[in-house]
N, C-alpha and C positions, 0 to 999 in steps of 0.2 A: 635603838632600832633605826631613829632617824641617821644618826652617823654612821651604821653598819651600811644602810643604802648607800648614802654618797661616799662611802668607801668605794664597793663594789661596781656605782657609776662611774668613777675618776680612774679606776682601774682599768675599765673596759673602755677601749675609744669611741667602739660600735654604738654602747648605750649613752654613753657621753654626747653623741652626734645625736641620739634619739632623744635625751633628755633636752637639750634646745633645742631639735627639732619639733618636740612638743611646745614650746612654747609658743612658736611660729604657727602650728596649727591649731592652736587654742586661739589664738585672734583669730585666727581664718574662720575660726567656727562658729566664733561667736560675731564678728563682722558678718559673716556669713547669715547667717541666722538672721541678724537685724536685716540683711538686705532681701532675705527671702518673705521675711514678713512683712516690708516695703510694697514687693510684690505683691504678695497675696492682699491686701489691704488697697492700692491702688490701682493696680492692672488685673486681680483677681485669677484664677485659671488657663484661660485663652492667653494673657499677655504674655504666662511663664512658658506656655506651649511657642509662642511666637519669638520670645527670646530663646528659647532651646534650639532652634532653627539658625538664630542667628552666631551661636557659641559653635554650633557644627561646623556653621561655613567657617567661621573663623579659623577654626582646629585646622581645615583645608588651606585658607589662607596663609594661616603662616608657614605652615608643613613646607609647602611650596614657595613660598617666597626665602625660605630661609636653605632652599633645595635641599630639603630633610635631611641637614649636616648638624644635626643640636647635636647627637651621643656620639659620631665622626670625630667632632669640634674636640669634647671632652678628651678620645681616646688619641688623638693625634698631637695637641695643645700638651698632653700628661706625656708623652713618648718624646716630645723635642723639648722638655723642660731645661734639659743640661747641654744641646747641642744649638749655638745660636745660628749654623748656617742650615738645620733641619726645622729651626721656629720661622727661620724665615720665608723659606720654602711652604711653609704650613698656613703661616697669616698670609701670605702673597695668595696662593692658589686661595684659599677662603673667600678672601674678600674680592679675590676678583671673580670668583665661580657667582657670590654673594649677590653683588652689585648688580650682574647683568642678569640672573633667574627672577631677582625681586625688580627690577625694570619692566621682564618680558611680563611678571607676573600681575602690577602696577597695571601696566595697560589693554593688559584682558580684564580685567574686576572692571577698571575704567569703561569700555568700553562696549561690558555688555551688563550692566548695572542694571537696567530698567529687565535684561528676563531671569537675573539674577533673584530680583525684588518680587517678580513675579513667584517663582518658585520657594522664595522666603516666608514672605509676607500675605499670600494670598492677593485681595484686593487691596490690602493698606499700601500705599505710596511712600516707602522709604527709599528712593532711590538716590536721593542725596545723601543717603550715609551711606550707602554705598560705594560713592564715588569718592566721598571725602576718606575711605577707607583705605582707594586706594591709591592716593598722595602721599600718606601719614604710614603705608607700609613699612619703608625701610627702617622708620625707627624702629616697628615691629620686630624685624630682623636684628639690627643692631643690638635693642637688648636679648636677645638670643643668645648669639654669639661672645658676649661678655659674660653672661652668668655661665655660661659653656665652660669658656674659659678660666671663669674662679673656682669653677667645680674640680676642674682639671689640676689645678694647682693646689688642691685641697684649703681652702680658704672656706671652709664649712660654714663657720660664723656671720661670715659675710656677705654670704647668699642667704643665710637666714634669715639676715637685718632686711637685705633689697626683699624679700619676701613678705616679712612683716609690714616692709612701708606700702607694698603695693597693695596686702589686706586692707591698712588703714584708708589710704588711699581710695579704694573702692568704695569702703563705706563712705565714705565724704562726700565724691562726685557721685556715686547712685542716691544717695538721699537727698540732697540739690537737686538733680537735676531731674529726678522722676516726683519731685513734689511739684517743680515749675513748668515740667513739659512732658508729664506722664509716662507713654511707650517712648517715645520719640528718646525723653534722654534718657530711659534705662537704655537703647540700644545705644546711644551714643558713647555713654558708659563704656560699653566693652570695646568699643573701638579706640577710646581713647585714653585709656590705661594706658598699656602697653609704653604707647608713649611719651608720658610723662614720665612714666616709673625710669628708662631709660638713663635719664639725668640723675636720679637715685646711683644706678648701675655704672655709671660713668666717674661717678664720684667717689664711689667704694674701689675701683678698677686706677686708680689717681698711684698706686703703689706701680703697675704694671704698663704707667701709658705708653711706653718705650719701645715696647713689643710694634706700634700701631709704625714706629721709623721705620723696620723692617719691611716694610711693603714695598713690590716693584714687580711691575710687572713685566720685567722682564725671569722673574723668577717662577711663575705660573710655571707649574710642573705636570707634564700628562700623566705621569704615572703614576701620584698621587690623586689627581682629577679623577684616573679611572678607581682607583679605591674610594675615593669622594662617592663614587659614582655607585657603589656595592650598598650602603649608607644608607645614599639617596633613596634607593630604589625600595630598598625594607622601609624606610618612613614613612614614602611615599606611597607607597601599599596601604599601610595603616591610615594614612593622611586620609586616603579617599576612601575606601573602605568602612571603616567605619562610623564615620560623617553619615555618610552615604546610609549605613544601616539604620541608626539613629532616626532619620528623615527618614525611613519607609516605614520602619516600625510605626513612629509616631503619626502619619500620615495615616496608615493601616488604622491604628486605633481612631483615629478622628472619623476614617470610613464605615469602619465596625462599630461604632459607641457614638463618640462624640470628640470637639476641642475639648470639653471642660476634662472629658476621660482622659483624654493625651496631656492636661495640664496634670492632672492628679500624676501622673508615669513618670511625667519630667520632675515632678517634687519629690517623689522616691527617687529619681536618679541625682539628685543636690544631695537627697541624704547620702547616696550612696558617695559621691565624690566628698565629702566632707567625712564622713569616718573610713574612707580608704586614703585618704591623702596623707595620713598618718606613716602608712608600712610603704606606701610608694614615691614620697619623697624620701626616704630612710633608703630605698633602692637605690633610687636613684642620686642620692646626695653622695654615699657611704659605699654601697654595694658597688656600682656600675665599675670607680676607679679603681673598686679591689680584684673586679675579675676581669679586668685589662693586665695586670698586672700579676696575676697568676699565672704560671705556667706547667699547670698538672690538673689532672684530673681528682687526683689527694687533696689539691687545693681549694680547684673548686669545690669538692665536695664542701669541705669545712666549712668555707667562707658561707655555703647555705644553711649546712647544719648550725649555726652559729647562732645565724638569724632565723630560724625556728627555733632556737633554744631560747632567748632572749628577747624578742621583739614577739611572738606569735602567743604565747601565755596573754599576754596585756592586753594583747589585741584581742582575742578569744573573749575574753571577761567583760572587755570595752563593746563587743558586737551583741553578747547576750542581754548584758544593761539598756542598751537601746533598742534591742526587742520587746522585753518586758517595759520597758518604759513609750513604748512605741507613740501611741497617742496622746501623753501628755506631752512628748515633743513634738509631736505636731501643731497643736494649740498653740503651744510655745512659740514654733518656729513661723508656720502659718497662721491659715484660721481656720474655724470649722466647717468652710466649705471642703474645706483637702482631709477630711477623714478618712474619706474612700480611700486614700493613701494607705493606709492602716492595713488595707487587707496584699498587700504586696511585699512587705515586709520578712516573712520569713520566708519565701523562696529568695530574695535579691540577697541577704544577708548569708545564706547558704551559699550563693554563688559565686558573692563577692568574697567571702572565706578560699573559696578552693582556686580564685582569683588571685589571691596574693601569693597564698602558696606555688602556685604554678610560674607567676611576673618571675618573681627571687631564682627561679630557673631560667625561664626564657629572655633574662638577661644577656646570659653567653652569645644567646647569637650574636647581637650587639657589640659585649667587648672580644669576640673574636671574628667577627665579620661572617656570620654562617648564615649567609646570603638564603641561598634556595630555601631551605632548613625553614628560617623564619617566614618568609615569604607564605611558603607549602602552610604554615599552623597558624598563622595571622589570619589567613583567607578561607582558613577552614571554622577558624572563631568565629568569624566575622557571617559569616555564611549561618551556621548553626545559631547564632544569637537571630538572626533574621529570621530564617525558616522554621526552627523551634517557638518562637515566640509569636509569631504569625498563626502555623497551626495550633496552637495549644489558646491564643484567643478566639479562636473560633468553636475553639471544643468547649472549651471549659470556662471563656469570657476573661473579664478585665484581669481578676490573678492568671488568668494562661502565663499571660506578657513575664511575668515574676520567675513562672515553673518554667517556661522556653530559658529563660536567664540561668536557670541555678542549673538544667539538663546541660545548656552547651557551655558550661565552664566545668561539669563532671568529665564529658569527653574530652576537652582541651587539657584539663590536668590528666587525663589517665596521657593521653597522646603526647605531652614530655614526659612523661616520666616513661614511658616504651622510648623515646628518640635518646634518652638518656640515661639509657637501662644499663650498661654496662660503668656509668658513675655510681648511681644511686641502688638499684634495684640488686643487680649480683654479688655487689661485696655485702649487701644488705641482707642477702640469701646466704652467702658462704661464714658470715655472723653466727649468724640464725643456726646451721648445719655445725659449727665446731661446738 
């Protein structure tokens, strides 16, 4: 039996990618876990609620500092792989669009840090990591653009490894330094990942540094800039978008209940990003450069059906396990203050189900640039997860927030699969009809 699977894995590249892909989020989870319990044990509820605030801004920070070129990078980096005066053209406009967005961007955080901290932090004075956040940006962006780039060249393994060092990583400086300076360095923490891991990302990237001679700026290219520019504009959407939802939500709850209630929300949403990070690096690792690279609607089809056939079984089985096991993972991962957690659970896991299903589609916008498209159904997610989850905590209390969640990803999966009716739905009818 053992040797019939790793038949079947080494056969398939898909599940091959997922097979070490699991390995990378098994530390994630279990780093994960040790740091969530960190949490809940030293900064208790309120801290997790005030670190939720700060991973949002962040999520906007980088989005923008890195001019929401990460899947651009991937799709452009994979298209000039064999033409070296189309790579150069491609690293030139990059890094000089790169340089001067995370400058402008540098010195707006800089500069308006103290209503930045206001808006974060309430009355707590973290204004100095603020600012120190935004000096230490561009590494941010730098390693961006390099795992971009490994992705693009299909070097799967090797973003694995930068992945798994920056789990470990995590764990090491969040347990230092929230045992020596409590909130203060968990948030410090998340600002200063990024740039350590970097040196990681530089050093696996030691095959490719070649690419970095190609820069000149006299090769900045507008017409690529304006396709840069299509990219930007759908990440950037999401960048601020749903930051932004996150923060009213959570803010909502702190109005209607409490912080301790908005910490319980933010500890179901670590669960939720720790068993979806499984099928959404597998998108995003495997998936994104296969439907760049597709050029049929035949194709895409398969390359989804492929990943429901193989990746979504696992997952299913993996999502019902941790429902049923629900509160002893909590204990586990927190402590017995976050039980209330428990009752959130099977709305967010319904949601986050019809969540994945839906990503593995609304990928395409991405590897074919369908600007509006994405735009139009990001901001309709993004909306519906707000105002679903808003009124449904007012009706029906702290699970509303759970039920708003699983409602606005029923509508967002039915609404690709309508925008993508004549891939998935009609030859799926004209099946069905022979």
């Amino acid at each position: 039996m053992r040797k019939r699977l790793k038949k079947i894995i080494n056969h398939s590249p898909l599940l091959k990618v997922t097979s070490l892909n699991s390995v990378s989020v098994f530390i994630k989870m279990i780093t994960g876990f040790i740091v969530n319990k960190l949490t809940a044990k030293f900064l208790g509820p309120e801290g997790m609620a005030l670190i939720g605030n700060l991973r949002n801004f962040l999520n906007i920070s980088h989005n923008f500092s890195v001019a929401g070129l990460e899947k651009a990078t991937v799709k452009y980096a994979a298209e000039s792989i064999a033409n070296q005066e189309k790579q150069r053209t491609f690293i030139s406009t990059l890094l000089g669009i790169g340089f001067v967005v995370c400058l402008i961007i540098g010195l707006l955080i800089f500069s308006f840090a103290e209503v930045i901290n206001n808006q974060l932090f309430y009355k707590n004075n973290f204004t100095h990591i603020i600012q120190v956040l935004a000096f230490i940006l561009p590494l941010h962006t730098l390693n961006v653009y390099l795992v971009a780039i490994l992705k693009a060249y299909e070097e799967f393994t090797v973003v694995i490894k930068i992945h798994i060092i920056g789990h470990l990583l995590n764990l090491t400086l969040f347990s230092f330094l929230v045992y020596f300076y409590s909130l203060e360095g968990a948030l410090y923490t998340l600002i200063i990942l990024p740039s350590i891991l970097v040196f990681a990302s530089l050093y696996y990237f030691k095959a490719y540094w070649s690419i970095f001679k190609l820069f000149s700026f006299h090769k900045l290219d507008s017409k690529l800039t304006k396709n840069f520019g299509h990219y930007a504009l759908m990440t950037l959407v999401s960048s601020i978008s749903f930051p932004l939802m996150y923060l009213g939500v959570r803010n909502g709850i702190i109005s209607e209940l409490s912080k301790e209630a908005a910490g319980h929300w933010e500890a179901m949403n670590r669960f939720s990003v720790y068993y979806l990070m499984f099928g959404q690096n597998v998108i995003s690792l495997y998936i994104l450069p296969k439907l760049i690279k597709a050029n049929s609607s035949a194709q895409f089809r398969a390359i989804v059906w492929k990943f429901y056939k193989e990746v979504i079984p696992f997952y299913l089985v993996g999502m019902i396990c941790i429902y049923l096991f629900r509160e002893p993972l909590i204990l586990l991962v927190y402590t017995d203050d976050f039980l209330p957690t428990s009752d959130l659970f099977l709305y967010q896991i319904l949601g986050d189900f019809l969540r994945l299903l839906a990503l593995v589609i609304s990928y395409q916008f991405h590897a074919k640039r369908m600007t509006l498209a994405f735009i139009t159904t990001d901001l309709l997610l993004a909306l519906c997860l707000f105002f679903f989850s808003i009124i449904f905590l007012k009706t029906i209390g702290f699970q509303g927030v759970a039920f708003g969640h699983f409602i606005a990803y029923l509508v967002y999966f039915m609404v690709i699969l309508i925008y993508f009716r004549k891939t998935f739905i009609v030859p799926l009818v004209q099946k069905i009809l022979k």
